[in-house]
C-alpha atoms as one frame of an Amber mdcrd trajectory, in Angstrom:
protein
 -60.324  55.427  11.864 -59.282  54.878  15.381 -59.949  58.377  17.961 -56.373
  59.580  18.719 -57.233  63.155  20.849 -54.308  64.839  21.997 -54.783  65.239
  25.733 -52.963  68.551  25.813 -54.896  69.902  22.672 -58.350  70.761  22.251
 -61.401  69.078  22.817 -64.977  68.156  20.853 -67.753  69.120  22.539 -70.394
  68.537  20.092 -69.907  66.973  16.286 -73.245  66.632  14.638 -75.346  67.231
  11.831 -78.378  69.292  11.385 -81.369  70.750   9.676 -80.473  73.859  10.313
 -78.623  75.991  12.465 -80.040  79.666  13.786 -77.985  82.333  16.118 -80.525
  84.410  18.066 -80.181  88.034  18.735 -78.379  87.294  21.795 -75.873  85.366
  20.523 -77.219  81.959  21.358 -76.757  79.556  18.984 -79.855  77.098  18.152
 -79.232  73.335  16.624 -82.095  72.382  14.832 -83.037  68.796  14.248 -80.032
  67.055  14.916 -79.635  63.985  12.265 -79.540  60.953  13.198 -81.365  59.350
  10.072 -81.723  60.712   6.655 -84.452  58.534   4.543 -84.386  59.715   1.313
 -84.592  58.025  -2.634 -81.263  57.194  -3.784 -79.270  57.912  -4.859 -79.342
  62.163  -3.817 -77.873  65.021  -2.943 -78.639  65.911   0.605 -77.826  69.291
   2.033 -77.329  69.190   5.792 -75.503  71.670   8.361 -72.199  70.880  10.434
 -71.663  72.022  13.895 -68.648  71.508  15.585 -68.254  72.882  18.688 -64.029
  72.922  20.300 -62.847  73.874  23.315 -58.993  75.149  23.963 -56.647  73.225
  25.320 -52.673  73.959  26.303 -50.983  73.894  22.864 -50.706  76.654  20.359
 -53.273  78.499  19.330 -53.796  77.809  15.791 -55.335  74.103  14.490 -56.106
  73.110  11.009 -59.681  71.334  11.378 -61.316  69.135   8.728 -64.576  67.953
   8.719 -65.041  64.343   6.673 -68.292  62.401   5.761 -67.929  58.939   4.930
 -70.535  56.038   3.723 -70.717  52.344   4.885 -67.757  51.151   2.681 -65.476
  54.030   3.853 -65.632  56.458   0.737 -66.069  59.967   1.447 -69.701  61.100
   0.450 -68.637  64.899   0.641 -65.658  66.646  -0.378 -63.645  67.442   3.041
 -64.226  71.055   4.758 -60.815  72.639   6.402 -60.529  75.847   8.188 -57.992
  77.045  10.453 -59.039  77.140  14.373 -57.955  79.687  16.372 -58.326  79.102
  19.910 -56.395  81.380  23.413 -54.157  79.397  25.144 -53.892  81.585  27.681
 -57.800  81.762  28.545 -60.644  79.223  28.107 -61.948  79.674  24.666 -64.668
  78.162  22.592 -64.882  77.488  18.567 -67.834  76.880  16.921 -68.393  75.909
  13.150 -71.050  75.579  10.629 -70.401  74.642   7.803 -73.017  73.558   4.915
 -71.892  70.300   3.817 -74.012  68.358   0.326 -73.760  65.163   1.011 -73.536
  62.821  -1.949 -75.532  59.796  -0.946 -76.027  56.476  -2.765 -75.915  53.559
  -0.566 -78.112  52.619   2.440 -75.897  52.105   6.171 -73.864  53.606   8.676
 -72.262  56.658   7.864 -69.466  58.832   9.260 -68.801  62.414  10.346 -65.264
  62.860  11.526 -63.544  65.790  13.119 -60.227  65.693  12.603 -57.120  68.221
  14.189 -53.728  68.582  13.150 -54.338  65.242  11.244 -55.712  63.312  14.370
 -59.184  62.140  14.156 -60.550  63.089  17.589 -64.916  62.474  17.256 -66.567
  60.749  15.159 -70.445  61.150  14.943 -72.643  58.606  13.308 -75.840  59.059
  11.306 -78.135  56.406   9.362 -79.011  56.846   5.611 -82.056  54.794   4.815
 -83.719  54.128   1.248 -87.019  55.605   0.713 -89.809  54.558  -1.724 -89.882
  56.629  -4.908 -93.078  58.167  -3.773 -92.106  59.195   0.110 -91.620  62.368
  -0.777 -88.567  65.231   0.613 -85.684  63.775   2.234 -85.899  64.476   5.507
């Protein structure tokens, strides 16, 4: 999937997933453990959080947004997340999502999380899945 941003529309700031996500009393927002590796048995069922972070740009106001994961031979491994963005045009704004996404995982590689807006896939964020011996223990 080639990156096709629309310069006028918004912008990633951050596409990754986490362990876990926390929001602090004072409204800070925590990323914990970003994934770059899952080692697990597989196949499996991993649970991981989504944050996406966008930033307004000069169209309208209101973007569809879907998140998709895909594995090494381009099959989605989770069912796509949508939502509807709503972001000022006539101020800076910010957008933050976090979605819980299961991952269904089966095959060792590269795999894919792609942000995509108004049908335009604008970040993509890689992550390694790696087999683990029966005994390892917890994906982690």
């Amino acid at each position: 999937m080639p990156l096709t941003p629309d310069p006028k529309g918004p912008t990633v700031s951050v596409a990754v997933l986490c362990e876990a996500i926390v929001s602090d009393t004072d409204g800070a927002t925590n990323l914990v453990r970003v994934v770059e590796e899952i080692v697990t048995t597989l196949p499996a069922t991993v649970s991981r959080d989504a944050a996406v972070l966008l930033n307004s740009g000069d169209l309208p106001a209101e973007w569809p947004v879907t998140l998709s994961v895909t594995g090494p031979d381009g099959y989605a491994v989770a069912d796509d997340w949508s939502t509807i963005a709503t972001l000022s045009t006539t101020r800076p704004t910010t957008w933050l999502f976090v979605p819980r996404l299961p991952l269904r995982l089966s095959e060792p590689g590269m795999h894919w999380l792609a942000v995509v807006l108004a049908g335009r896939v604008v970040a993509r964020q890689p992550f390694v899945v790696r087999r683990a011996s029966a005994d390892a223990g917890t994906p982690r």
